[in-house]
N, C-alpha and C positions, 0 to 999 in steps of 0.2 A: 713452502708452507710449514710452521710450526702451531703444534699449541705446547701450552705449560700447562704443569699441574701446580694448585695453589698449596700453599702449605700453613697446616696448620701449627699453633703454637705449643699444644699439648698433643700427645701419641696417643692418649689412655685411649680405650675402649669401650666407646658409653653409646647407649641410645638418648638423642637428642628431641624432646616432644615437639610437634611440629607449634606447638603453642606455648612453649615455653615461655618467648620474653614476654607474653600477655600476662601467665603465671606469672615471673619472678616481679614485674614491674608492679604489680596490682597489688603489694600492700604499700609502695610510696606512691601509689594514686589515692589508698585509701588515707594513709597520714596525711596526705594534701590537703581532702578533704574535710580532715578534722580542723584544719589549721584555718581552711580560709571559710568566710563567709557569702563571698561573692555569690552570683545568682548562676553563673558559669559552671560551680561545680555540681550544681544538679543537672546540667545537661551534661556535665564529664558523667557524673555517677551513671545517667539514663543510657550514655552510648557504652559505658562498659557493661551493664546489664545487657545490652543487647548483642553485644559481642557474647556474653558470656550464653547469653541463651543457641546463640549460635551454636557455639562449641558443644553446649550437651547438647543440640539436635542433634551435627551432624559429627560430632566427637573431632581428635583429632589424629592427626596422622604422624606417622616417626621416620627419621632419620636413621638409615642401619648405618653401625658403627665403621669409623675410617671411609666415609664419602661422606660428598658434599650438597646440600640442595640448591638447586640450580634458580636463582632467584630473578636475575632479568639476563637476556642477549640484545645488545648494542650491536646494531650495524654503522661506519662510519665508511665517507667516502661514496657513497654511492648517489648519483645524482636525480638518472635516470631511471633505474628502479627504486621500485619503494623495499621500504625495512617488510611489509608486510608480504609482499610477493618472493622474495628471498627466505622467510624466518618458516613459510607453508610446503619450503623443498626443500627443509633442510631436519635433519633427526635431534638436533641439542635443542630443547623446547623450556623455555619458562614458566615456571610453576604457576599452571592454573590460579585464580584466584575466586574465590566464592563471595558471589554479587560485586564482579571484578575490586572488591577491597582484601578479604581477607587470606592469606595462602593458609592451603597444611588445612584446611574446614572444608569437609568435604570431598576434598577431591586431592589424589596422593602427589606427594612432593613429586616432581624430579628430579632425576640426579645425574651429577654430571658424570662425564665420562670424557677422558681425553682424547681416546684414539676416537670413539663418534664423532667429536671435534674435529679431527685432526680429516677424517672421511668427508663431512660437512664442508670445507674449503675445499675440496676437490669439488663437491658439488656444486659451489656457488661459480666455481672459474665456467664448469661446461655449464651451468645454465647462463651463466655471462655470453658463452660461446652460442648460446640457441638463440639470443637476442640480438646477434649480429655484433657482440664486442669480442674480438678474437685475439684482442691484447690485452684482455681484463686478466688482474692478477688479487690473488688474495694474499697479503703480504705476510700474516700474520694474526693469530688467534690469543688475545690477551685474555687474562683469567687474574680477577680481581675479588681477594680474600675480602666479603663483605660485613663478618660474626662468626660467631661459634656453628660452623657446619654450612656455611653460607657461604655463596661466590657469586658475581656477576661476568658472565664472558662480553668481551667486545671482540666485534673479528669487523677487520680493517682493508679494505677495499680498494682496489687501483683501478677505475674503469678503460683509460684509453679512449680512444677515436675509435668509433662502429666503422661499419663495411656498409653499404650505400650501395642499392639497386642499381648498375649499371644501365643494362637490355634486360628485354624480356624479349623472348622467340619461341611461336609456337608451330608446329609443323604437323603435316599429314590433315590439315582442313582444308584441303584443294578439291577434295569431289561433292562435298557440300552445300546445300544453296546456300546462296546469300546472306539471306538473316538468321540462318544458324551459326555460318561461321562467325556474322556479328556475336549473334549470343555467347558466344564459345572464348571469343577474345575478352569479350568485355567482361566476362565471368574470370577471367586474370586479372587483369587492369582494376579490377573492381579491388583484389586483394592483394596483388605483389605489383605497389607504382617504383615508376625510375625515380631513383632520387630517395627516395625512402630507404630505414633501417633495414637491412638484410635480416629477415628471421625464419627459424627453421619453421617454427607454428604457421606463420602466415603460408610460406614455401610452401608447405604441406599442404595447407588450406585449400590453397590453389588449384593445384592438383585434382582435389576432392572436388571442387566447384565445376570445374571444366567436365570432370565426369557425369555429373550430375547433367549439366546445360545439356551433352550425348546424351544420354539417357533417358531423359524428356524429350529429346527431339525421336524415341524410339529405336536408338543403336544401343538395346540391353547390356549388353559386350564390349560395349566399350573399356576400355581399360588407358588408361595415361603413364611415363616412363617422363621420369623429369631427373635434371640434374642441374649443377650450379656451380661456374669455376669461380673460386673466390680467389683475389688477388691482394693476398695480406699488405704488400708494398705501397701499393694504390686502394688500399680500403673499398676497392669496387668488386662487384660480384654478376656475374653474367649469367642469367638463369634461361632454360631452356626447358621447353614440353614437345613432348612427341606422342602422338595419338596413334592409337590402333583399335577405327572402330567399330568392325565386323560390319555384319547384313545388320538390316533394318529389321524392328521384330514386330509381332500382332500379338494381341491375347489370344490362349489357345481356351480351352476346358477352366471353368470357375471350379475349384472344388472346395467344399465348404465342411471341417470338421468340430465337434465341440459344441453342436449345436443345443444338446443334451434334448431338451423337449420344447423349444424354442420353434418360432413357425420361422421355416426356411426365407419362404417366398420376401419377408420381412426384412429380414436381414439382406437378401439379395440386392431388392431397391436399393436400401441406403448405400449399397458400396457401390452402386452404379458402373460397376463393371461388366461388360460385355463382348465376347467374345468376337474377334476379328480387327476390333479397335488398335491404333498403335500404341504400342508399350510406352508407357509414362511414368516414370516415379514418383515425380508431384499429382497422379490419380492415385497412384497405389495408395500414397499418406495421407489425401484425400479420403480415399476407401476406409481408410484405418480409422481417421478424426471419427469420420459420420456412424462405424460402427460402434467405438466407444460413446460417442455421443448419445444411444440410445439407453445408455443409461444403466445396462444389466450385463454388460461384461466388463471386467477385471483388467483381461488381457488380450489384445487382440493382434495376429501376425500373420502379412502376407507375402510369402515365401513362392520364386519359381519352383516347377519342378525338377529337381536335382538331377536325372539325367538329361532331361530336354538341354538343360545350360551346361554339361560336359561335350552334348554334339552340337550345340549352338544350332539348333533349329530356330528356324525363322516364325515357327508357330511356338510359340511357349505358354504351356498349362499353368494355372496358379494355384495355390494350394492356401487355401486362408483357415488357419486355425486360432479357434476361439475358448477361452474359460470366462464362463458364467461364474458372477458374481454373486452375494448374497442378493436373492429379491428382497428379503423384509431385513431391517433395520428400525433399530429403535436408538432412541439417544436421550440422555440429558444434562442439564449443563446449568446455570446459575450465575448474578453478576452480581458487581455492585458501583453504582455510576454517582459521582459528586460534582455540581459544576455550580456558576454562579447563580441558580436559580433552584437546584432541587438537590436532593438527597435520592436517590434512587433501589429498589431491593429486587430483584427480581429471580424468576426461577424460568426453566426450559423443556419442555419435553415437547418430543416428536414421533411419528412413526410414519416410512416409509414403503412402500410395496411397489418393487420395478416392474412386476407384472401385473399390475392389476386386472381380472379378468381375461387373463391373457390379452395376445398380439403386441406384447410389448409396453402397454399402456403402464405410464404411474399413477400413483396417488399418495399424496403426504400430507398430515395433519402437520401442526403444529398449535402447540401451547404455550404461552408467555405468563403467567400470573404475575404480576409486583405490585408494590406497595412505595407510594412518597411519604418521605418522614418529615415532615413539613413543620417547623419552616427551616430546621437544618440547613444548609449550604454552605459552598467557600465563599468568602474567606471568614464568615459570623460560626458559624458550630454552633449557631444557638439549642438550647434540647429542644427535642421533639413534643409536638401540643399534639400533634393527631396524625394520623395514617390516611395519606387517601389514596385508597383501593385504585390500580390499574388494571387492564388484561387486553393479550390480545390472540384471536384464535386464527387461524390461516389455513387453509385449505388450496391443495391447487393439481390439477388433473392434466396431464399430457399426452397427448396420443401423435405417435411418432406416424410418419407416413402421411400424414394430412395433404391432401392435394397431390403433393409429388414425394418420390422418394427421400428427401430429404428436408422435408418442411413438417416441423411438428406443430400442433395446435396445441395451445395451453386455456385454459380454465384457471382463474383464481379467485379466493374470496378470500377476503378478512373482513374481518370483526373488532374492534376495539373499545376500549374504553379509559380513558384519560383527562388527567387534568390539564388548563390549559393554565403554563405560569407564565407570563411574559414580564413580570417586573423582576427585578432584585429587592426591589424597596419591598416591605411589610406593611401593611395598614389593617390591621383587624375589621376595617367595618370597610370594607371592599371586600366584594363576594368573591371566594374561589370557585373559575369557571371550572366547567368539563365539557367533554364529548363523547356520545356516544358514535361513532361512527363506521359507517359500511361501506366496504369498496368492494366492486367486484367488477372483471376485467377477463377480457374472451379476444382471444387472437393467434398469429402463426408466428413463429420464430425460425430461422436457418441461416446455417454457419456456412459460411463460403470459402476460399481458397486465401491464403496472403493473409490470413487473420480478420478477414470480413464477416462483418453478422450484422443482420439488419432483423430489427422486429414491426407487426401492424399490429395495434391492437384495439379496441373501443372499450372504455372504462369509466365506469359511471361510480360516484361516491356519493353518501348524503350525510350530511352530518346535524345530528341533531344535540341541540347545548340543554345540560342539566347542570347543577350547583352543588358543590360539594359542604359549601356553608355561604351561605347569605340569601338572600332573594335574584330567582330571574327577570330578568328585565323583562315585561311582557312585549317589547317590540322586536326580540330576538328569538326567532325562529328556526324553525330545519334548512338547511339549506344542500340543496340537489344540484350538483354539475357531472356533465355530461360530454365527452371528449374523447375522440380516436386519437391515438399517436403512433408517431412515427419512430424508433429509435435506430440506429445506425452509429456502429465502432467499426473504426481498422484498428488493431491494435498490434502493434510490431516490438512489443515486450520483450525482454528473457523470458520475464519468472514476473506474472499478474500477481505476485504474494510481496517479493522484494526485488523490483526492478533495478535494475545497474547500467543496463544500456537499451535504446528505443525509444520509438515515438507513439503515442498514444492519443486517437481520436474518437471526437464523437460529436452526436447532434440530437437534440432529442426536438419534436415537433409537436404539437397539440394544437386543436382546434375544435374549444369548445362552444356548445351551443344548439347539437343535435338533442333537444332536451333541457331542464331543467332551468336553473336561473341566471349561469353567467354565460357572457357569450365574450369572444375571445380569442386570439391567436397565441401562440406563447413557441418562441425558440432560445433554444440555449445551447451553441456550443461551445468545444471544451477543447483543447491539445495539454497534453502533455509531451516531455520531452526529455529525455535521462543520457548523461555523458560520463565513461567512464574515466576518470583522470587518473584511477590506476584500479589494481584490481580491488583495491579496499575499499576508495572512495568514489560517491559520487556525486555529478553535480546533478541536479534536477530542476526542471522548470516546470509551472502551471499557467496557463492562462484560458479566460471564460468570460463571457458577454453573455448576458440575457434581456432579451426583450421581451414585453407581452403589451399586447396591441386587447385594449378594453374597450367593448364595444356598449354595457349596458354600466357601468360603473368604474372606480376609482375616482372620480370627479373631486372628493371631498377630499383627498390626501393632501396635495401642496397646499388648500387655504389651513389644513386643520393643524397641518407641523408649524405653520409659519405663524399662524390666527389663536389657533384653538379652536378654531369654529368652523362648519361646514362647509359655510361660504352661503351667498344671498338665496332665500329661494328651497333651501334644503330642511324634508321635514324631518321628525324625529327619528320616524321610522325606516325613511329612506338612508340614514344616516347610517344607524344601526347597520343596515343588511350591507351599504356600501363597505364600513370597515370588516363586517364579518368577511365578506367574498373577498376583500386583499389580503386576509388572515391566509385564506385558505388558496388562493393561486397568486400573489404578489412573492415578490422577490425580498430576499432577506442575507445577510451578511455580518459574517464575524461566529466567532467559535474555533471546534478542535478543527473544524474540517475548512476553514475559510480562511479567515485573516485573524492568526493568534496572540495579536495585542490586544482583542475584543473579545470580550463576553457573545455569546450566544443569543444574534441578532441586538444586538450592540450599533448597528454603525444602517444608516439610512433614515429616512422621516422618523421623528414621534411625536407624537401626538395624544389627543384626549381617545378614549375609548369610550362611548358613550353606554354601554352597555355592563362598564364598571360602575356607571350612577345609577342603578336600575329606578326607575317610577320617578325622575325629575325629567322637567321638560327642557329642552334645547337651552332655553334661557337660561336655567336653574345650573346647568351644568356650563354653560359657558363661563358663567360668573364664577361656579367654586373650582372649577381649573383653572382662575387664573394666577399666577404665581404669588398674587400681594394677597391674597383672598386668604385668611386663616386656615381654611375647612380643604386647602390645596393640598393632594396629598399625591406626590410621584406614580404612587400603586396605581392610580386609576387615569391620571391624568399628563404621565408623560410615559407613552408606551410605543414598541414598534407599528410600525401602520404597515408597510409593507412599501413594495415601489415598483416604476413600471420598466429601469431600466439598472442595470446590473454589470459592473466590470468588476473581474479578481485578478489577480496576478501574484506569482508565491514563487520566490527561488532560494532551493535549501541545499547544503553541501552537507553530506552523509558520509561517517567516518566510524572505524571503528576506534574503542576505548581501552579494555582488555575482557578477554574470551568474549562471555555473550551479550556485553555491555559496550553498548555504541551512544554517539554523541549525535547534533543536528546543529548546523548555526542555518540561520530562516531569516529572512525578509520578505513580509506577506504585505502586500496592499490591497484594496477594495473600497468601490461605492457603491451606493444603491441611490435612484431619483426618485423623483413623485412626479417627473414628464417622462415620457415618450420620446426614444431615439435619443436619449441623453446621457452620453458618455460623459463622466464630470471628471477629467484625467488631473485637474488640479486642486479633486478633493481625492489625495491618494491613502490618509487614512494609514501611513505608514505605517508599518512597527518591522523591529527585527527582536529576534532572542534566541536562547540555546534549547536544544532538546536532546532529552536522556530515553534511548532505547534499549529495552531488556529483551533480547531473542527469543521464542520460545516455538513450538514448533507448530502453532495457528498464527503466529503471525508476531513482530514487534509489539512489547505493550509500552505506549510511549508517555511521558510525561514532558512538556513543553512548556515554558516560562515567555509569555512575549510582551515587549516594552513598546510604548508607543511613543514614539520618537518627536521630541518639542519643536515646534514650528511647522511640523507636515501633519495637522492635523487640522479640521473646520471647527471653525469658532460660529456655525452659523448655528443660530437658536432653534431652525427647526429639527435640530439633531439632539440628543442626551448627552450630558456631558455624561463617559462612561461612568463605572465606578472604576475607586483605585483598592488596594492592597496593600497593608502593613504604609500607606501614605504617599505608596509610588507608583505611579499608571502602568501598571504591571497586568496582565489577565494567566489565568493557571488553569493547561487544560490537561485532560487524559485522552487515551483513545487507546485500540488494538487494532493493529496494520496501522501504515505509512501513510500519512496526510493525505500523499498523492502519487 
């Protein structure tokens, strides 16, 4: 293993500005300037302003004299690991980059170093060796003079043939029953197979697992002795476990500290531990979940009694120590949302109390006030004609302990107020809708083992329409629905923030009609699915069906996408309340969260909204929707309807870019029907595109570009032909967290 040092052309002793060639280059950008006329160098002039604003934000960084800043590291040769999982175990690091474009702004160079170097190939050969390549060599650390104070290293890599799980044998599970020693095996098998890459991680793993499996079966003591002959000649390796796993244990004495002025008895429930039971470790984390889960500790840890487990007593006391968290919390926060239909302002405050009242109880306000700058949006930026006012207030009340130890009741209310925009098009003499509306929702929720939660709840909303300009239709009225649901996840994630590997379920249920005006079944579920193809990247799947089974309306949907018309038979007024009530429980598709070749409810029926014509009768309105009619105008007369039957599907491969700037390539498809039970698999509604992720520590803030792809799209008229951008079927979304 060698490295070089680079050599420079001059010795002098200078401090080199980490922004130099930006300096020295930026008076023949600005001669350029003067020279040409093109439309070009006003987006040169605008991006070096904005570099330059960079700089005096975040000023720049230097170079100390005779060393070099380390500008990129090149892995070559490696097939099987990635550049990324080698460049995160090793100390020679490439210069940070600010909003992964600029080095030396913001954040300090660094520098190289050749014996770090020369330490770093010792690294990569034994992490080579932890991976099961025991003939990985690193041949060589290249060091390439790239400017004035600048180097790029390459280090160059020889993998070899890995080492391949021979056996696996595990020994001392002879006095065992039956389906623990299953569990006990199959907890190896699960992570060290024959025939697979030998690695010390998984090795290790294993170990840990089979411990675990004991330990849940109640032999606290258990402990594991593992070893593994590798045969460098024959690339095989023979792995062995040996179990030693004392008496079987019981809980002995709860003992609970930290409770500060908290009611014991409360906390007791939810950890549902009781004395005599057999010792279990998937209870203890159990214990742990349900005590964090109430909401007002910090920290919570349940620890045996340290002499009990030095004499291995078969009775063992627990000791659960807790820190209380803050009970009141206050927060606030502020957005600003642009999509193809609004301009968005909005502001955030809340205030929490974990104890409400004591016994544990919450209660949380929340505030939303915003504003639409109307008729602004992408991709027009037209200016702003008027503000209309939005807000939304939320209240919700939990009391832990409901029914059983571990079952909380919740309480919620909101309040809103909102405009309803569902075209892109603009028509001035079409009224902009609103809502006032109220939801409020009474039910129990509890988290189960393996990532289970299931919630009941019964939720009643009513929405009453007002106009923010034009006339209401006097046939559109409040409308009341009424619906218990069901929701139920397994959720077997890493990280619910940025998932990399797992599967992800769920099902949501309702069945409306206990009350109010629609009556209804409605199911939706949902899998996801995440693979890691190394530790950088990953792949991701979505997939989702929705049905909803209408019992007193939708009727008018497939004649009105296909006709314009309600169909034979249908009055004005029943019209009306038909499309309002699939506004409000029909299905919808396309946007940041669906399928991002479409706009935001983009892709399903559209149709006439009769309550966009306020005070014309059926006739009046059939006729000036029709498309040859002059007085035809999109805003009112080609709008989402909504639909009774829903498939999505979305698979994205997630990479990173440099530092906290990651990449996305996507292919989302989706429909929506206007029948019942009707998956329409050959109206897939394609698109694929790229998407640019910025880390931050609430979550990715992502920007996504997606194309809708020629020939996998319906040409059938009861659909909108989308809109396009800058002339190409492109749609441009944002969002904060991961699509899916």
């Amino acid at each position: 293993m060698t490295a070089t040092t680079p050599m420079r052309p001059s010795a002098q002793a200078e401090f080199v500005p980490a922004c130099g060639a930006v300096v020295a280059r930026a008076p023949r950008v600005r001669d350029a300037a003067r020279r040409s006329v093109k439309p070009l160098a006003s987006y040169r002039l605008l991006l070096a302003g904005a570099v330059a604003f960079c700089l005096v934000l975040g000023g720049c960084t230097n170079i100390p004299p005779q060393r070099w800043a380390l500008d990129r590291v090149f892995i070559s040769g490696n097939r099987a690991i990635s550049d990324g999982e080698i460049e995160r175990r090793i100390a020679t690091r490439e210069t940070p980059r600010f909003l992964g474009l600029f080095p030396g702004v913001i954040y300090d160079y660094e520098i190289f170093d050749r014996y770090v170097l020369e330490r770093d190939l010792q690294r990569i050969e034994r992490y080579y060796r932890s991976r099961g390549f025991y003939r990985a060599r690193v041949r060589a650390g290249r060091v390439y003079y790239t400017g004035d104070a600048h180097v790029t290293v390459e280090v160059v890599v020889e993998e070899g043939e890995p080492v391949r799980v021979g056996r696996v044998d595990v020994h001392g599970l002879e006095d065992l029953s039956p389906e623990l020693q299953e569990l006990a095996v199959e907890s190896i098998r699960d992570v060290v197979r024959v025939g697979e890459r030998f690695e010390e991680e998984a090795f290790a793993r294993a170990s840990a697992e089979l411990e675990r499996a004991l330990q849940n079966g109640g032999f606290a003591y258990a402990t594991i002795r593992r070893a593994a002959d590798v045969d460098i000649t024959r690339n095989l390796a023979s792995v062995g476990y040996w179990v030693e796993r004392g008496p079987r244990v019981r809980l002995g004495e709860i003992r609970i500290t930290g409770l500060d002025h908290l009611p014991e008895e409360r906390v007791r429930a939810a950890l549902g531990l009781e004395p005599g039971t057999v010792y279990s470790l998937s209870s203890i984390e159990a214990a742990e979940r349900a005590a964090l889960d109430l909401g007002v500790f910090s920290s919570v840890s349940i620890e045996p009694d340290p002499a009990a487990v030095e004499e291995r007593r078969e009775v063992l006391p627990m000791h659960v120590r807790l820190e209380p968290s803050r009970f009141h919390t206050v927060y606030f926060g502020g957005g600003l949302e642009i999509d193809s239909q609004r301009t968005r302002v909005r502001l955030l405050a809340g205030w929490e109390d974990r104890n409400f009242l004591g016994g544990l109880r919450s209660f949380s306000v929340e505030g939303e006030p915003g504003v639409v700058i109307h008729p602004t949006r992408v991709p027009y930026f037209e200016p702003p004609e008027r503000l209309l006012p939005m807000a939304r207030l939320r209240l919700e009340f939990r009391q832990p302990g409901f029914i059983e130890s571990r079952t909380h009741g919740l309480l919620r209310g909101q309040l809103s107020i909102y405009p309803v925009l569902l075209s892109t098009e603009r028509d001035p003499d079409v009224p902009i809708l609103g809502y006032r509306e109220l939801r409020v929702s009474a039910g129990v929720e509890r988290s189960f083992r393996f990532g289970l939660f299931g919630s009941l709840s019964h939720n009643v909303q009513l929405n009453d329409p007002f106009t923010y300009l034009g006339t209401l239709d006097p046939n559109l009225g409040s409308a009341l629905v009424s619906y218990p649901e069901l929701f139920v996840r397994a959720d077997f994630r890493d990280s619910a923030l940025r998932p990399t590997k797992g599967a992800y379920l769920s099902t949501v249920l309702q069945a409306a009609g206990l009350g109010g005006e629609a009556r209804d079944v409605k199911v939706q579920p949902e899998g996801r699915v995440y693979f890691p193809l190394s530790d950088d990247v990953t792949l991701a799947f979505r997939a989702s069906v929705g049905f909803l089974f209408a019992f007193n309306y939708g009727e008018t949907v497939a004649s009105n996408a296909s006709t314009g018309t309600p169909g034979p038979g249908v009055s004005e007024a029943d019209w009306v309340r038909d499309v309002q009530l699939m506004f409000l429980r029909g299905f919808f598709a396309g946007g940041a969260a669906s399928n991002r070749g479409y706009g935001l409810r983009e892709i399903g029926p559209h149709g006439v909204v009769p309550f966009y014509n306020p005070g014309q009768t059926t006739e009046d309105v059939v006729e000036i929707c029709e498309p040859s009619d002059p007085r035809f105008s999109a805003a009112a007369c080609d709008l989402p309807l909504g639909g009774l039957s829903l498939w999505e599907a979305s698979a994205e491969i997630r990479f990173p870019i440099r530092g906290p700037l990651g990449g996305a390539l996507f292919l989302d498809a989706a429909d929506v029907s206007p029948y019942e039970l009707d998956l329409r698999l050959d109206r897939p509604h394609l698109s694929t595109g790229l998407g640019l992720r910025y880390e931050t520590p609430i979550g990715p803030i992502r920007l996504d570009v997606g194309y809708r792809i020629p020939g996998l799209q319906t040409s059938d008229t009861a659909e909108r032909i989308p809109d396009e951008i800058f002339g190409l079927p492109i749609a441009v979304s944002f969002g904060i967290g991961e699509p899916f």
